[in-house]
Structures are given as C-alpha cells and as structure tokens.
Phi, psi and omega in degrees: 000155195223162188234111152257121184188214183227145173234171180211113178074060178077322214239131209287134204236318176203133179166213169176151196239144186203145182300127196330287145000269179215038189047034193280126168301130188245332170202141152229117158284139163215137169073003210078355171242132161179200162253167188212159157221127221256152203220116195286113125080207168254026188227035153046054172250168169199169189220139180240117168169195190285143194219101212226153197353077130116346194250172175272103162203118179147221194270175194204174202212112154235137195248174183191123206040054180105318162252136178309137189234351186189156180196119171157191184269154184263152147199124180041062169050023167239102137352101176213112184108198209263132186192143149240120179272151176235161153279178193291340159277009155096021178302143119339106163249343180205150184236114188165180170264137179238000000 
C-alpha cells in the first residue's frame, strides 16, 4: 500500500491511501476529516465512516467477510454513543449506548 499525502503532528492529515495493485482508494482525507476505510488482514474486516485527526469519529460502519457487524458512533477510534451490533447472520444482538 502506498499513502500520498501530508501528515500533521505524526498523523496522516490530507491525502489518500491506495493499493499497489491495483489501484483501489481505501481512503481520503482532507483536512483530517474524511472517510476511511480500513482493511485487516485475513480476516477481511473493514471499517467505513468519518475519520477526524487521525481516529475513528462520528458515525461509522464495521463489516467482517462482508458483514455488517456494528453501525453507530466514535470517539477516538471507541465505540461511543448510539450502536447496533449483528452476528455473522446479519441478527440485531444489541441495541444501545456505549
């Protein structure tokens, strides 16, 4: 993966980061706010949503092989605020405040 941009204070600030390959966007920043989506590994998870001086905050989206596994609001890359979690068959398991 490769990152073209700015960083500011250590933390990636304006830009955008994209894959080697075959050039697919994974993120854009401006400013420090944007959206980013972020990609594990083998176990294919990611996370789509607001992205504000280097953490994960506001609302957001996390999938895992594909599924949605949580939806609801950040604060400094935490679960914070109004969220719903599902299991891998796409159930409601929680409702709530965190």
């Amino acid at each position: 993966m490769t990152f073209e941009g700015k960083y500011l204070n250590g933390k990636k600030w304006n830009g955008r980061l994209e894959t080697t390959e075959d050039n697919n966007k994974l993120y854009e920043l401006k400013n420090g706010n944007g959206h980013f989506i972020e990609i594990e590994f083998i176990l294919r998870f990611f996370f789509e949503g607001e992205y504000i001086n280097g953490s994960k905050n506001g609302i957001g989206k996390e999938y895992q092989f594909g599924n949605l596994i949580y939806e609801g609001e950040y604060l400094n890359d935490l679960k914070n605020g109004k969220g719903k979690e599902y299991d891998e068959d796409g159930h409601l398991i929680f409702e709530g405040i965190y």
